[in-house]
N, CA, C and O atoms as CSV, one atom per row, in Angstrom:
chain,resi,resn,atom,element,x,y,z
A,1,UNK,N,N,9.159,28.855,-5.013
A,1,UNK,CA,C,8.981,30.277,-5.234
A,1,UNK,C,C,10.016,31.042,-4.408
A,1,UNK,O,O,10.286,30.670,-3.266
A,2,UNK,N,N,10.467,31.863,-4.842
A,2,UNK,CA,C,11.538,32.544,-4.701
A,2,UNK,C,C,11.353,33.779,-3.499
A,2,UNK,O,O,11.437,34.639,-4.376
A,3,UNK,N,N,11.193,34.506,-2.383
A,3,UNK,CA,C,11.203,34.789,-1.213
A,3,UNK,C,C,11.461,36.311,-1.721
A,3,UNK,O,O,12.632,36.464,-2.069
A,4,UNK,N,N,10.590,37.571,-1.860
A,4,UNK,CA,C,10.952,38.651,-2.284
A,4,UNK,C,C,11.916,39.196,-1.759
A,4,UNK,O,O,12.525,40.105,-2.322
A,5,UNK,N,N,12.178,38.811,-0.768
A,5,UNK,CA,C,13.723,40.118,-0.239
A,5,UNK,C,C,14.690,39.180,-0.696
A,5,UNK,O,O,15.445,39.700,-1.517
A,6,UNK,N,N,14.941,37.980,-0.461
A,6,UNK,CA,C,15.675,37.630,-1.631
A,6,UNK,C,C,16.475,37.684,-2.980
A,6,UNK,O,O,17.548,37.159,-3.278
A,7,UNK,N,N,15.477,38.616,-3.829
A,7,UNK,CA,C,15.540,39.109,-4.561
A,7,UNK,C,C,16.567,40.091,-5.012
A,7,UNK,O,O,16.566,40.987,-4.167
A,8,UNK,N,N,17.430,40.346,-5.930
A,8,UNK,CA,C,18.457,41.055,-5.904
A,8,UNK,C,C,17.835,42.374,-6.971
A,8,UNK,O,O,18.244,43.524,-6.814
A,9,UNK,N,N,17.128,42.131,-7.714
A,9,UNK,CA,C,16.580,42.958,-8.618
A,9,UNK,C,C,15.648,44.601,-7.804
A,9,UNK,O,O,14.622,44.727,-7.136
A,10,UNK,N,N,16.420,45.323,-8.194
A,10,UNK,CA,C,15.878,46.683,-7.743
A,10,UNK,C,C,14.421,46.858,-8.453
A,10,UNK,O,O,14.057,46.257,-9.464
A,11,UNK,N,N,13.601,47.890,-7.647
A,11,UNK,CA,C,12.137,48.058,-7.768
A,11,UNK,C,C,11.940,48.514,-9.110
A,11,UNK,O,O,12.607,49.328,-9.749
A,12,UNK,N,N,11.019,47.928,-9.406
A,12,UNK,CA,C,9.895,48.566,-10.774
A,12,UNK,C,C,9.836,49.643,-10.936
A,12,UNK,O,O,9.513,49.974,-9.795
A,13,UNK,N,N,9.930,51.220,-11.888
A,13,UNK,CA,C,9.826,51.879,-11.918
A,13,UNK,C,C,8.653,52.699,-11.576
A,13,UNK,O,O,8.628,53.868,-11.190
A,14,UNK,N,N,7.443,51.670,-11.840
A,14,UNK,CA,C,5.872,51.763,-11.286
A,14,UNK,C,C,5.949,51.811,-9.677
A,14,UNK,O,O,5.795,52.825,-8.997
A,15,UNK,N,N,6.236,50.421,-9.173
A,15,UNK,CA,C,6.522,50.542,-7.675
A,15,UNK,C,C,7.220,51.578,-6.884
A,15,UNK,O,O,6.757,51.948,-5.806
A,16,UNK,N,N,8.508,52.150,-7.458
A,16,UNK,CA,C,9.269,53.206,-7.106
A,16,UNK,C,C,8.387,54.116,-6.864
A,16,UNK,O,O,8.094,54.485,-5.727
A,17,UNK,N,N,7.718,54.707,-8.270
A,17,UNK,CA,C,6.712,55.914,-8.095
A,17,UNK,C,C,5.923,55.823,-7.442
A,17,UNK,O,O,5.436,56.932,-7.226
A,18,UNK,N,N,5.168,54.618,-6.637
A,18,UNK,CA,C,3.932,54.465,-6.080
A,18,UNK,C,C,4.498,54.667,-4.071
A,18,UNK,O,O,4.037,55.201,-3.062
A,19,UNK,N,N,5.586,53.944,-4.413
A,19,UNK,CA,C,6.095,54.622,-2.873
A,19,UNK,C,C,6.626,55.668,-2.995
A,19,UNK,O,O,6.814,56.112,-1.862
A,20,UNK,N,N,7.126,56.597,-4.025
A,20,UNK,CA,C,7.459,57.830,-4.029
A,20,UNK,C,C,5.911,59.074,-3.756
A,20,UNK,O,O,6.074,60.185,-3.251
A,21,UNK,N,N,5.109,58.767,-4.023
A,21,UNK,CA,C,3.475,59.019,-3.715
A,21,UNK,C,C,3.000,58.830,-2.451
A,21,UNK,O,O,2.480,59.715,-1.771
A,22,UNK,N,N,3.175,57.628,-2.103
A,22,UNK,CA,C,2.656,57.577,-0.847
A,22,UNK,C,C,3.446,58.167,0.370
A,22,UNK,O,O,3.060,58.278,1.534
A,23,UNK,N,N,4.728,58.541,-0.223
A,23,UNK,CA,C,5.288,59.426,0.684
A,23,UNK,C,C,4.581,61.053,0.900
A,23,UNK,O,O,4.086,61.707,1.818
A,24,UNK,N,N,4.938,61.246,-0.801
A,24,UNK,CA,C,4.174,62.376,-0.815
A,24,UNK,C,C,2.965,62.836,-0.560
A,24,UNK,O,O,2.638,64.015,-0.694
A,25,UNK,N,N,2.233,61.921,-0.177
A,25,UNK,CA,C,0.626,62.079,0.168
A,25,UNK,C,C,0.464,62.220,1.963
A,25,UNK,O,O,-0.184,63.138,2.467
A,26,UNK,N,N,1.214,61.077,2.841
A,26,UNK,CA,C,1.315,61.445,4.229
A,26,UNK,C,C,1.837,62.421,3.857
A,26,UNK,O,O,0.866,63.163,4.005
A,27,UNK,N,N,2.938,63.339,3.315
A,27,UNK,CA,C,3.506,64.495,4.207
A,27,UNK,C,C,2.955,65.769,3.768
A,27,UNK,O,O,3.550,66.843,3.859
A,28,UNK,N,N,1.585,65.568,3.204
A,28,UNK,CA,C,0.651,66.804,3.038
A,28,UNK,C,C,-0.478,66.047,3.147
A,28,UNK,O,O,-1.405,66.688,2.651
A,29,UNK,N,N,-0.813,65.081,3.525
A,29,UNK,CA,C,-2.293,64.412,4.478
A,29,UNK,C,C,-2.750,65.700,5.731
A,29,UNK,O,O,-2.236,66.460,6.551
A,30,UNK,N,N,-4.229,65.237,5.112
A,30,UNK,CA,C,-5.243,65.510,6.047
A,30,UNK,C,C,-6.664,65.501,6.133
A,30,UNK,O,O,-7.290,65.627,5.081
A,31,UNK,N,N,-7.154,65.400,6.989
A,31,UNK,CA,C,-8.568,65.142,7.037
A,31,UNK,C,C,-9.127,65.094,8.672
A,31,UNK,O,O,-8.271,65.187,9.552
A,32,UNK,N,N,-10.476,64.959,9.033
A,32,UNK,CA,C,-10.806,65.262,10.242
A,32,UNK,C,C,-10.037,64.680,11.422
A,32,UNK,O,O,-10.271,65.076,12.564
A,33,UNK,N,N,-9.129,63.752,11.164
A,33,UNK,CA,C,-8.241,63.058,12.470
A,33,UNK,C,C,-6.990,63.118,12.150
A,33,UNK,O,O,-6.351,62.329,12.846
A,34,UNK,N,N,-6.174,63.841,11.224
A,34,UNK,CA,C,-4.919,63.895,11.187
A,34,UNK,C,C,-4.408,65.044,10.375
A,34,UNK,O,O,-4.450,64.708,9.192
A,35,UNK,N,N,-4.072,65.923,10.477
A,35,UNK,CA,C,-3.154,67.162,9.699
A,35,UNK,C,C,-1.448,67.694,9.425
A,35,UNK,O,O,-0.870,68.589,10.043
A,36,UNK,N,N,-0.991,66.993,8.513
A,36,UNK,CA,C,0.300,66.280,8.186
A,36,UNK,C,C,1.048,67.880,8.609
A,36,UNK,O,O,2.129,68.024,9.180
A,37,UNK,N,N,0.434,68.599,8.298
A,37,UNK,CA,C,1.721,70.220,7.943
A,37,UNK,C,C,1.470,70.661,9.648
A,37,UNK,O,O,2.317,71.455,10.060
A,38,UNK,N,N,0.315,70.194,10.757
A,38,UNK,CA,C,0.741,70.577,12.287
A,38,UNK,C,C,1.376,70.148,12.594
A,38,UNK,O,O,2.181,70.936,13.091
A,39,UNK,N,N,1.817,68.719,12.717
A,39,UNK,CA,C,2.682,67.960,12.991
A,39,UNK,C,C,4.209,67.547,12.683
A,39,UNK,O,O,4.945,66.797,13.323
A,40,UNK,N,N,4.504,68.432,11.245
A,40,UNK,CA,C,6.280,68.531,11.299
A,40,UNK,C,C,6.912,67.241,11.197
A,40,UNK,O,O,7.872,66.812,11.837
A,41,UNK,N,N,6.200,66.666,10.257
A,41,UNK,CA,C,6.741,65.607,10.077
A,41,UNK,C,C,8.364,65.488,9.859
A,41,UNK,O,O,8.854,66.289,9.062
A,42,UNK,N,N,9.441,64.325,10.661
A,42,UNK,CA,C,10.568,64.380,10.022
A,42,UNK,C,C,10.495,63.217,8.642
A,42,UNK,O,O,9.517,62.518,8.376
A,43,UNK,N,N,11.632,63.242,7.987
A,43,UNK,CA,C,11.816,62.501,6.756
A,43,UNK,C,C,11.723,61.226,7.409
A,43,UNK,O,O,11.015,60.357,6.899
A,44,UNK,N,N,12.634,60.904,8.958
A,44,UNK,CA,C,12.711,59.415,8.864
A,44,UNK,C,C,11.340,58.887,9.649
A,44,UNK,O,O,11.186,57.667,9.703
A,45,UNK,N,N,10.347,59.736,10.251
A,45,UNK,CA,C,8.877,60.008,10.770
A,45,UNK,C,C,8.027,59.364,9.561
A,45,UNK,O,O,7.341,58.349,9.682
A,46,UNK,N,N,8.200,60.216,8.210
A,46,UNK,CA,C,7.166,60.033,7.359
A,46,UNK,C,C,7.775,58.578,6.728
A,46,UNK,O,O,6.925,57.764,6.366
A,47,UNK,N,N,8.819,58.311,6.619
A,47,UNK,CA,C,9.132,56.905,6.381
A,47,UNK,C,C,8.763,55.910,7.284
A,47,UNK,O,O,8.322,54.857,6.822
A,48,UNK,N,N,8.869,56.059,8.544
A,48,UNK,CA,C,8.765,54.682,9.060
A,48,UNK,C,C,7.047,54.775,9.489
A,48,UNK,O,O,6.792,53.960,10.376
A,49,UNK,N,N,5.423,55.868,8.892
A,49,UNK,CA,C,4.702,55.996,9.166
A,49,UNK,C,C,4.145,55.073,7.670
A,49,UNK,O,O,3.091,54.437,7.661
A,50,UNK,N,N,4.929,55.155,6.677
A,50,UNK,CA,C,4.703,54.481,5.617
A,50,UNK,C,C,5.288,53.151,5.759
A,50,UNK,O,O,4.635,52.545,4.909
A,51,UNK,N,N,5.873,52.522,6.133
A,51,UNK,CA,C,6.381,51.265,6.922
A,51,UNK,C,C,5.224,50.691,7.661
A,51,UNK,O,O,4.745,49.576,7.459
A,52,UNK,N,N,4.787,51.647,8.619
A,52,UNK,CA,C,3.614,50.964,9.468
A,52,UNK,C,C,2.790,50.472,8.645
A,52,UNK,O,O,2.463,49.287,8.580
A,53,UNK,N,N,2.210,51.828,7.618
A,53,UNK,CA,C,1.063,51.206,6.957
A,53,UNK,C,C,0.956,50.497,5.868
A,53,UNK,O,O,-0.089,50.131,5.331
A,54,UNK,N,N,2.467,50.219,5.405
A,54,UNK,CA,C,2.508,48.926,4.476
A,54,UNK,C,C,2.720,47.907,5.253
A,54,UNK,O,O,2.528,46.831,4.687
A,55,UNK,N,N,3.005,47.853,6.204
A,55,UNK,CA,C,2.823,46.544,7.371
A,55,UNK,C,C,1.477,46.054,7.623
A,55,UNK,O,O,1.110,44.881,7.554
A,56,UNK,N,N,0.698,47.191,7.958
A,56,UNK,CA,C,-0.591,46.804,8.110
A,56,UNK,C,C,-1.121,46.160,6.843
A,56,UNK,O,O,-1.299,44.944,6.924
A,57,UNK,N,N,-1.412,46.759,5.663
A,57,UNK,CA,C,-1.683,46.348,4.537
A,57,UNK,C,C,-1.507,44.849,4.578
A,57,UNK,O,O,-2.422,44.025,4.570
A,58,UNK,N,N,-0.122,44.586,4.626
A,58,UNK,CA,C,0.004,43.289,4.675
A,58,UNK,C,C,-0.861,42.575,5.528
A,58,UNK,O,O,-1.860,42.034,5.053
A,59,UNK,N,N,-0.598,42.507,6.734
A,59,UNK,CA,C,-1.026,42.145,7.935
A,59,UNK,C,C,-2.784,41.386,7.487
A,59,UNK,O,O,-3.182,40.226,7.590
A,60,UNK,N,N,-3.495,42.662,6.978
A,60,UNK,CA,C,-5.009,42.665,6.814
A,60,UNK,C,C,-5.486,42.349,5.435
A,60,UNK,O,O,-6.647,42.389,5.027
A,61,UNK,N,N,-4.263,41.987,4.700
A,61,UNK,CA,C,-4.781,41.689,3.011
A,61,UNK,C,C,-5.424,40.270,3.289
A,61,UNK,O,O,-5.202,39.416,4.147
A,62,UNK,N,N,-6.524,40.373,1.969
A,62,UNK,CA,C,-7.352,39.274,2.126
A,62,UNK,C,C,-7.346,38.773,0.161
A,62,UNK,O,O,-6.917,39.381,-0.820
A,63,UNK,N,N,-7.919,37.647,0.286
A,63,UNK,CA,C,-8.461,37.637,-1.309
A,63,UNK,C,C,-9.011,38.557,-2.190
A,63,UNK,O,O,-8.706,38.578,-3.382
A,64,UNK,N,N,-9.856,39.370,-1.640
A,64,UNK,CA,C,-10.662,39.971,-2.577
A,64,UNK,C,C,-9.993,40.908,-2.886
A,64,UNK,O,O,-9.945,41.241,-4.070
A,65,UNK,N,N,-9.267,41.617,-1.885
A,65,UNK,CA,C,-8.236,42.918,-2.207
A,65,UNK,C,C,-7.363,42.108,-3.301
A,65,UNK,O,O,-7.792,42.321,-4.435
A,66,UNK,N,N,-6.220,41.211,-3.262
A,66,UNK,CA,C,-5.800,40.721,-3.885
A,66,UNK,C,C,-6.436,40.257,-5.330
A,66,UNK,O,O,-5.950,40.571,-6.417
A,67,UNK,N,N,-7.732,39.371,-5.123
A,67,UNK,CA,C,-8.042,39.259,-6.844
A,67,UNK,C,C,-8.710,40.855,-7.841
A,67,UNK,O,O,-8.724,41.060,-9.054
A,68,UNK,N,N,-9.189,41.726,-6.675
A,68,UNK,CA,C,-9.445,43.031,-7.191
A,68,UNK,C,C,-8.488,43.578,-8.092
A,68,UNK,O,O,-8.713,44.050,-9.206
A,69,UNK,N,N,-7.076,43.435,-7.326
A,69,UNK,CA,C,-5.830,44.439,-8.084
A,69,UNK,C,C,-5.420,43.125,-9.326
A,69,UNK,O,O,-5.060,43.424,-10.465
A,70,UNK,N,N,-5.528,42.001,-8.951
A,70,UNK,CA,C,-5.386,41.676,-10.091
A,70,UNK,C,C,-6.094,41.530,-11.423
A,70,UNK,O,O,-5.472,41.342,-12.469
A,71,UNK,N,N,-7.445,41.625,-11.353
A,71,UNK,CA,C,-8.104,42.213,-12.504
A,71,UNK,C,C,-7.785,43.354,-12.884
A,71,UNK,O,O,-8.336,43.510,-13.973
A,72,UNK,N,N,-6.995,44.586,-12.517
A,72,UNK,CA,C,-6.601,45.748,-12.633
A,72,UNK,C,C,-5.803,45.122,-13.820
A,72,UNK,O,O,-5.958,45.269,-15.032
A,73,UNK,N,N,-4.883,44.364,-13.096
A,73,UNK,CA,C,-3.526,44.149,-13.845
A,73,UNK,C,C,-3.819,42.904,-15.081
A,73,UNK,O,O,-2.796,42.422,-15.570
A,74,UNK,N,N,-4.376,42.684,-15.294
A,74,UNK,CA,C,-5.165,41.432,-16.319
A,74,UNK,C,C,-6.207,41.716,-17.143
A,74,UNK,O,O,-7.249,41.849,-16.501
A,75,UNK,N,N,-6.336,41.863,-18.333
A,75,UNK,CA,C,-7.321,42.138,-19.187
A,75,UNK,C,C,-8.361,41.001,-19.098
A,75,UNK,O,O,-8.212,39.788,-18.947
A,76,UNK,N,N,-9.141,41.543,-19.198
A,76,UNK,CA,C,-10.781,40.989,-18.848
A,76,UNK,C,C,-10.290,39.706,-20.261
A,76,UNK,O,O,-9.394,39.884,-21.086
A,77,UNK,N,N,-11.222,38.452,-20.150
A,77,UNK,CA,C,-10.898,37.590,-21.493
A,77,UNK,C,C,-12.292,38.018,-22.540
A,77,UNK,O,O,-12.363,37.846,-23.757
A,78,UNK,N,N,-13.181,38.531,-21.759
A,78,UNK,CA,C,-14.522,38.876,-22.392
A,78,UNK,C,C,-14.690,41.001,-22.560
A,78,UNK,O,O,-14.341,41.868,-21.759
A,79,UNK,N,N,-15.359,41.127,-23.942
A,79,UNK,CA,C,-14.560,42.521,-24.008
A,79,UNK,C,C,-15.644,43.526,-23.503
A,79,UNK,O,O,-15.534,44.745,-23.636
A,80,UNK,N,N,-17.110,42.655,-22.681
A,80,UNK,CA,C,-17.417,43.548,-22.528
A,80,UNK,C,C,-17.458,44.060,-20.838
A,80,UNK,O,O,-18.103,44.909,-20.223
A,81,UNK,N,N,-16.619,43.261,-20.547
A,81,UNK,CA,C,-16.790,43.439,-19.085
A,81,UNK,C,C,-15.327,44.083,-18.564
A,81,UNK,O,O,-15.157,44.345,-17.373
């Protein structure tokens, strides 16, 4: 199996947009422990805060997260479920 950074093929247009989102979501986040517009976020701030937390992601992924998204991505074989 082939080693993703490896990879010479530029991102999915899906993937693109989904980190283009999660940018956009920290840099107008908020909720009772964090308020994105007090804090002044810089560009290379809100990038490497999205770095962390796709690090973490990684870090803490387990099976179930994993077979979850892949039923997302896989049609059920039975139609009523």
């Amino acid at each position: 199996m082939t080693h993703p950074s490896s990879q010479t093929q530029p991102l999915s247009p899906a993937l693109d947009l989904a980190l283009f989102e999660l940018l956009a979501t920290l840099e107008t986040f908020s909720d009772a422990d964090f308020n994105a517009h007090w804090t002044n976020l810089t560009e290379a701030e809100l990038q490497q805060v999205a770095l962390i937390l796709l690090q973490a992601l990684t870090v803490n992924l387990n099976g179930k997260q994993v077979a979850g998204a892949l039923r997302q991505v896989r049609p059920s074989p039975h139609p009523l479920h």
